[in-house]
Structure formats: C-alpha cells, structure tokens
N, C-alpha and C positions, 0 to 999 in steps of 0.2 A: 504494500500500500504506500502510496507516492505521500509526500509532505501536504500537497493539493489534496487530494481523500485525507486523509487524517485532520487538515483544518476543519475541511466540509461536516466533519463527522462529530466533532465537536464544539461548534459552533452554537446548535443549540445548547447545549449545555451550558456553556458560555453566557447566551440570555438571559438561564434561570437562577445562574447561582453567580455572577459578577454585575454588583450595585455602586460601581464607582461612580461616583461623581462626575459631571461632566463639566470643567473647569473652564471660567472663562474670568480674567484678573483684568483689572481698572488700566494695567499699564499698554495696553493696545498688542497686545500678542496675540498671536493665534492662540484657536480655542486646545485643550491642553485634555485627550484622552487616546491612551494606550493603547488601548485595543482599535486605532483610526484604520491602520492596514487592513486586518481581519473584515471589518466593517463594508471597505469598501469593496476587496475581495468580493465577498460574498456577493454583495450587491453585484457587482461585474460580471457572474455567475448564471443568475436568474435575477434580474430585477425584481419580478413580480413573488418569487418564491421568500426571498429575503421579506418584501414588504410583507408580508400575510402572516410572517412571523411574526408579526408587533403583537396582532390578536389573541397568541397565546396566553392563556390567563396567569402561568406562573412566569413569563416575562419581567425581570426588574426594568421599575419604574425608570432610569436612568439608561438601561439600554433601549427601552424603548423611543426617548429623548434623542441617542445616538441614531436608533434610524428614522427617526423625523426628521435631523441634521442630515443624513445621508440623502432623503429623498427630494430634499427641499435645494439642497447646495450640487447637484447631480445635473449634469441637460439630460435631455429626453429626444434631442433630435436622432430621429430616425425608428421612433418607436412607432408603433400601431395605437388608432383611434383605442383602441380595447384596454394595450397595456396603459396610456396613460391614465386611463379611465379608471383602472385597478389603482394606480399608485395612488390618485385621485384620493378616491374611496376610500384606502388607509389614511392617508395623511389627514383627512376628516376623519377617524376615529381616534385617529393619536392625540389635534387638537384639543377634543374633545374629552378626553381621559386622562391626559398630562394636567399637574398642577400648574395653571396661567405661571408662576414665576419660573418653571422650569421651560415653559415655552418662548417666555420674551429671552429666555437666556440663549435659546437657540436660534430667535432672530436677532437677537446683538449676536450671535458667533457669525451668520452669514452676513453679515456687514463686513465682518473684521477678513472674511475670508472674501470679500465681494462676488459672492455669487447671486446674481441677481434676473434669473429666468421668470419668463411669462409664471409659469404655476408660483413661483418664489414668490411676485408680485401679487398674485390671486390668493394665495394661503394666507399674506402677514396683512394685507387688508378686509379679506373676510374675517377673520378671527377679532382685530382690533376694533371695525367700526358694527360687529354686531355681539360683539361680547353681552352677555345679558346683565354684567355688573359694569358697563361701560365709564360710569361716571364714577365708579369705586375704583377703577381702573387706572383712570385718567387724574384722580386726585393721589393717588399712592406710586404709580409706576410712570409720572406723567415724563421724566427726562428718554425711560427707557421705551415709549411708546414712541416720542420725538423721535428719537433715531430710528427706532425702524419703518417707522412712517415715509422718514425721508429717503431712509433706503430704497425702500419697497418703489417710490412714486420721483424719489428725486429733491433735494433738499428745497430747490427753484418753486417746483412744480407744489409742494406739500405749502410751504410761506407765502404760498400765492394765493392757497384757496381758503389760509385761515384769513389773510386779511378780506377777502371777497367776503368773507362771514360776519365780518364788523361792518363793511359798509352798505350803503344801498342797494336793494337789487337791480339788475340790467338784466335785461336778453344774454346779453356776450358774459357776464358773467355766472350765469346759469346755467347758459352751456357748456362754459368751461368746468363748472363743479362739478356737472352732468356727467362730464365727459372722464374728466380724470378722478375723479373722487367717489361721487353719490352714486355711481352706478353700480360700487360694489356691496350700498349700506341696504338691508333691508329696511330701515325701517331712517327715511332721510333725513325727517323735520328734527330727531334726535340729536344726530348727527351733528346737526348744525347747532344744536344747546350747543353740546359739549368739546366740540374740537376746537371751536376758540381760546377754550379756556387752557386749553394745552400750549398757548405760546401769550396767556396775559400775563405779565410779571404781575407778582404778590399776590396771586391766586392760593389761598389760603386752603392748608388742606383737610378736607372735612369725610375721611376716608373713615372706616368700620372695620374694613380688612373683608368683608363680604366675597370680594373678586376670588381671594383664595380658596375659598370654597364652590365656586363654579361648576367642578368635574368634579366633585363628592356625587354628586347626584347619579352619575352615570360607574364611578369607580365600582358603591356600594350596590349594586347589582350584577356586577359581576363578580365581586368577591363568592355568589353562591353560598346556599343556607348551610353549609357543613362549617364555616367558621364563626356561624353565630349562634352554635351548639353552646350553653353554657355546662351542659353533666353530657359526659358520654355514657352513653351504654350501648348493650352488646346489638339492640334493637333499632336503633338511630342513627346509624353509621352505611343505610342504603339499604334497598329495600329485598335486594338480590342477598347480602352474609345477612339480612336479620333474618328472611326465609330458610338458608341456611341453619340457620339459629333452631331455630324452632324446628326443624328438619333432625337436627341431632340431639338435642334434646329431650323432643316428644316423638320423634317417631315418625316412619314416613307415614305420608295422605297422598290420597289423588286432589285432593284441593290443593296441600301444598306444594304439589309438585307442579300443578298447573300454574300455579299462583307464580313459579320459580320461572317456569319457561316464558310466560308473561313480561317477567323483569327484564328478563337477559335479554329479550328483542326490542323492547323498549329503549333497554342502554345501548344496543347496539346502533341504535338507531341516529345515536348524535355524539359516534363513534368514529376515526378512522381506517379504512380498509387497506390490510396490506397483503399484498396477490405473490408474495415470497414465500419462501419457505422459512419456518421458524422452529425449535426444539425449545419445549419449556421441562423444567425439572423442577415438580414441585414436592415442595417439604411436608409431608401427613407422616412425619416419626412421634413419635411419643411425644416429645417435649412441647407440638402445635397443641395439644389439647387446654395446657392451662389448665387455670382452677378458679375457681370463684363466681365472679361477675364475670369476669371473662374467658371462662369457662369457652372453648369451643370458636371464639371470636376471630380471632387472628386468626386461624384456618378456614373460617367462612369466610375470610375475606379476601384469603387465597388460591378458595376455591370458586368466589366472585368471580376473580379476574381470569381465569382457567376458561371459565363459561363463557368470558366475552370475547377472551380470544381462539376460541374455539369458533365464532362468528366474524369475529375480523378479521383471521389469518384463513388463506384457503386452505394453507396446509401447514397444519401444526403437529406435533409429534408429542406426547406428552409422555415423560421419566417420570415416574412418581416414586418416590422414598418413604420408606415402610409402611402408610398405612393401604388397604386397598377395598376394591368398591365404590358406591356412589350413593352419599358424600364417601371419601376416604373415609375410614374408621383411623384416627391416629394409633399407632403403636409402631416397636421397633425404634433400630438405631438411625442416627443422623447420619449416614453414608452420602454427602453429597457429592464429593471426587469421584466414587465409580460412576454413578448416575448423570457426572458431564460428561467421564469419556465415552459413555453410551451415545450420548446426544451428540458428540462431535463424533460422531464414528457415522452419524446418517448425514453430514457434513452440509447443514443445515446454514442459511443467509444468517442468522441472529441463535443465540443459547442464552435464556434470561433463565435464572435460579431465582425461585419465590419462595420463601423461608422465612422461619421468626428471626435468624441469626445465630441460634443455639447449635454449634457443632458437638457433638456428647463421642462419635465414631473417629478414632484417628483425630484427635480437636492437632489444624495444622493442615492436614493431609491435604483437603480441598485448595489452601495456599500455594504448597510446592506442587501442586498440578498446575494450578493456574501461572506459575513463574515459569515453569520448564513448556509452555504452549508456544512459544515465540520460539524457543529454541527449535523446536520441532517442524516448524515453518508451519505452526496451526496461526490464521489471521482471522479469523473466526469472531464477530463480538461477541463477548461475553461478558451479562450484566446482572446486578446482583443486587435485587426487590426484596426489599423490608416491608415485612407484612405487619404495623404494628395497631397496636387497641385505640392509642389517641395522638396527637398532635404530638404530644409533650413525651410520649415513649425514652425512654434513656438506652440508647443503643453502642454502648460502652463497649459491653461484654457481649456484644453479638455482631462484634464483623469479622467474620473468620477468615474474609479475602478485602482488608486495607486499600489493594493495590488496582483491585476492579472497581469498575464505575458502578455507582451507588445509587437505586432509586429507592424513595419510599412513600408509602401510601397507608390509608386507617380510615379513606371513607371511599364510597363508589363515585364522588366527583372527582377521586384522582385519577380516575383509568385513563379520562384524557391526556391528563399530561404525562401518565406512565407509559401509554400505548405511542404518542406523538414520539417520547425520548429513544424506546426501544427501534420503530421503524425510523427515524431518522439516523442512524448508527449503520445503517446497512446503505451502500455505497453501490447504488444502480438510479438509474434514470427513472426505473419503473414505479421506487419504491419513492421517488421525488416526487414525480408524478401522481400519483395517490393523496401521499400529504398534502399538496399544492391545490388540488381539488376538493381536499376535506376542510381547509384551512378556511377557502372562498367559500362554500357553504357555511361555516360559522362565521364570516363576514356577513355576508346575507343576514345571516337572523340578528347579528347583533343589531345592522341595520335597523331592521323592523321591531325588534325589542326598545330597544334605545330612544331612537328618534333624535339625533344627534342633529344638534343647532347648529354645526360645522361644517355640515354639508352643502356643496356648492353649488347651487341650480343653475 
C-alpha cells in the first residue's frame, strides 16, 4: 500500500478524532493548520467525496471549519453544473452548523490568503447580510464583518453603498445597491437599518452575545437522542440489543423475534452499503455475558451490529468465539488470534474484531499476531470495536491490541459512524463509491430535517 492509500485510509479518522484549532493571529500571517496538505490532498482526490464528509456527525467541529476553508479558498473552474451544486449544498450546511465566530474566522483567513471566487463572494454575503442575529452581529463582530465584506464585494465597492444608505435615494443609487449588495439580502429594508451602522464611528455596542448561539439550533439535532440519555440501561441503548435483551433473558418468542427482524431493516435503512467483502470475528466467550444490570448488554450490542452488517455487507463471513447459536449463548475462552487467522485465511477487503476487550486465552497472543501480519506481507485492515454499556466505559484493561485502530460504540446510533470508519479503510473505488452515495442521501435528509437558513436560492 502506497503513502497515497494509506493517507486516503486514514483521513477519516483524522476528522473524528483531531480538534485542533484552526489558527489565524492579528499579525497578518497566513492562517496556521497542520494538517493544510492532507486537507487539500484529499480535496484534489474527489472534491465532492471530501465535501460530504463535513456531514458526518462524529466530524470535529474545527475540521469541519478546515473544509469550509478548503471549499470556499478552492476554484471550481472546470467542474460540472452538479458538482458545484454538491459543494454548494455542503458549504450551506457547514454555514449553518459552524459556530458564527469560527466562520468569520475562516472568512478573515481567505482575505489573508486572497482567495476571492464567485461562490467565495456568494457564501460570505449570504451568510453576513441574512444572518438571523444580524444586528447582534454587527454590534459585536462589527471590524471583522468590515473586512470581509470588503473582501467579499471590494473595499471601493462595500464604502460606496454604506454611504448611499445615509443619503437620499436616487434611481442610480438603487441600482447600484441592487446590483452589488441587496441582491444577495433576503430580506433588504433590514439591511439597510443595519449596515450603516457598521462604518458610523461611536456606534455604541449594544450586543447580548445572541449571534453565538445561531447554529445551536441546528447543532442540537443532530447530536441524536443517545446523548441526552441521562441513566443508561440495558433497555435504552437501541431498540435492536434491548430486543436482544429480552431475547436472552426471557426466552425466545415469535413476537420477539419479529419484533428483532423489524429493527434491523429499519436501521438498515439509514445505513451505508458496502458491496466488498468483509470477515467479522465476534466475541460471545464467557467474559461478554457480564452480570448485573448489564447482564447480557454488551453482547446484544455486538450482536446488534453483526445483524446490521449482515444487511450492509453482501458478503460477510462471521468467526464467532466461544459462545454458539442465535443469540450466541456466551461461554468459553477468549481465543481471538486463532479466530483472525481464520478470517484472514478467507482473505477478506476489511477483518473488524467486536469484543468487550477482555482477553482471558493467551492475554498477549492476539498482539504478536497482529505485529508479525506486516511481516508476513498480510495488508489486510484490521480493526478492533469496543463493544461497551455506556459513554463513560473505562477501557484501560481491555485493549489487548494498542497498536490497531480502535473503534467504539454502546448505542445503535453508533453503527453509523462505526460502519462509515470500517468501509472507508478498504482502499477501492467501489467501496468510495458507496460511501459517496450514502453520505448524499444523509445530505438530503439533513436538508429536509433542518431547513437551513444558508441555503442559497
């Protein structure tokens, strides 16, 4: 695997777990983030594949900021009515989900870096002259809306049409606000309150701080009901391991079993599909059963994710480790190292291991397998899914392989970004393609859920 596949491959990951800052200092320097190659790389890639990634929900805030930077500081000659329309369409969701001060911070970087294209011009005047805290805006952010006002329209062009706002009207002055200004404000006679006051000296500032809360409204809806669980239990955690729940507990039913098959096409359903080949090896040994309250829990939840990828993968191969049946009965030892050299023996696109973390068989053994796979010239991904009861799990003493990539999950609204992590690791066009079209469908809904004030008519 080339240096180019292994950036690609880890890139998302890259998204969900680095929250750097994206720096931009008074002393007139370029704007100042590390990871700027990788960024545009990707971009250079797939445009439209890179953008669609902003919509992932476990995305940090700050790289999503980086590619609103990317898409905004980027030309677009030579693209297609479609693609620009896609970049379009994220950069109105990013708007709109970015906290206002991390967005004016990335139209003061495209000043400093002068990039200043038609969309560049369309983004940083939609967003400023229809902001819905416009005047909370203009009284707290009023120097850093100045500049990119001027950027955006031209320093000339922007002090022409605040003073046109102080004096009488004309014909020729109307049309000229028409022309370069009001045409982009939904909502004009506004407009014309408040953009004066953005260049009266001793405009006293009578701000609330309201503008910062702007994209609260759209954030807290996607965060999804699983973080605003205050008691977890074994029952609230999705509705596919509570059925499980009740499945091992009480005893099979034909209700419950209907009930089960119900859930899993339902989750399927706002899921992505991946048309590769995949080897899961999951953990039903003794130690998945637990005791108490969570008796059973962790193993319904990784027999959740079994069920869904049994509908999202077309061909999936499942290792199971000690317990057996359906659901698995847990018992037996922790043997996860034989149970991947199985799975890599059907030489499978992806081998994801779902497990509490508890190695009890050989504790070690599954590590120097996984060190000696490179040697052996195995390139295989292989990823290692924590199956845990709650958010706050303490998984100290349960990583028996450090050196592999790590995912974890403890509600059925993780499958998405479990399932996203796993098929973007597998390094073909095909399995691009998939994501790329599941990613646009949850653009879609977000759309129509949302109803985002950023969007450009």
């Amino acid at each position: 695997m080339n240096a180019n596949q292994k950036t690609s491959l880890n890139f998302f990951n890259h998204l969900c777990t680095d929250n750097t800052p994206f720096i931009l200092r008074r002393d007139g320097q370029l704007p100042q983030w590390q990871d700027a190659t990788l960024h545009q790389s990707m971009y250079e890639q797939n445009p439209e594949f890179y953008a669609l990634l902003a919509v992932v929900e476990t995305v940090q805030p700050w790289q999503q900021a980086r590619i609103l930077f990317q898409l905004l500081q980027s030309s677009r000659v030579g693209m297609s009515a479609d693609q620009r329309c896609l970049l379009n369409r994220v950069t109105a969701f990013l708007l709109a989900i970015l906290a206002p001060d991390s967005v004016l911070t990335i139209f003061l970087a495209l000043k400093r870096v002068r990039s200043n294209h038609k969309h560049t011009t369309k983004a940083i005047l939609n967003y400023i002259l229809n902001h819905p805290e416009l005047a909370d805006l203009a009284s707290s952010r009023r120097p850093a809306l100045v500049d990119s006002l001027e950027h955006a329209l031209g320093k000339n062009v922007v002090r022409a049409c605040a003073k046109m706002f102080t004096q009488p009207e004309t014909e020729e002055s109307q049309t000229y606000l028409r022309r370069h200004l009001l045409r982009f404000a939904r909502d004009p006679e506004w407009v014309k309150l408040i953009f004066p006051l953005l260049y009266k000296q001793g405009t006293p500032q009578t701000s609330n701080g309201n503008y910062k809360l702007a994209h609260t409204q759209y954030t807290e809806k996607l965060k999804g009901e699983k973080l605003r669980l205050k008691t977890v239990t074994a029952t609230n955690r999705g509705d596919i391991s509570a059925t499980l729940v009740h499945l091992y507990r009480g005893g099979k039913s034909p209700e419950l079993e209907q009930s089960l098959d119900y859930y899993v096409e339902e989750s399927v359903r706002q899921l992505p599909i991946f048309t590769g080949k995949m080897a899961l090896v999951l953990d039903a040994s003794a130690s998945t059963r637990s005791y108490g309250e969570r008796e059973f829990s962790t193993l319904s939840q990784s027999v959740a994710l079994q069920l869904v990828l049994k509908k999202c993968c077309r061909n999936l191969q499942v290792y199971t480790v000690g317990g057996s049946g359906f659901p698995p009965v847990p018992q037996g030892h922790t043997d996860l190292a034989l149970a991947l050299l199985d799975a890599l023996e059907s030489q499978p696109d992806l081998v994801a291991i779902v497990s509490d973390g508890y190695e009890n068989y050989y504790p070690g053994d599954l590590e120097r397998v996984v060190e000696a796979l490179p040697r052996c010239g195995v390139e295989t991904p292989v990823v290692f899914c924590h199956s845990k009861f709650t958010p706050a799990d303490n998984l100290t003493l349960r990583r028996p392989v450090p050196n592999l990539p790590q995912l974890e999950f403890w509600h059925q609204e993780d499958f998405e970004t479990v399932l996203l992590s796993l098929f973007s690791r597998v390094n073909s066009q095909e399995a691009q393609t998939c994501l790329q079209q599941f990613l646009l469908q949850k653009l879609d809904q977000i759309e129509k859920e949302l109803a985002l004030w950023t969007v450009i008519n």
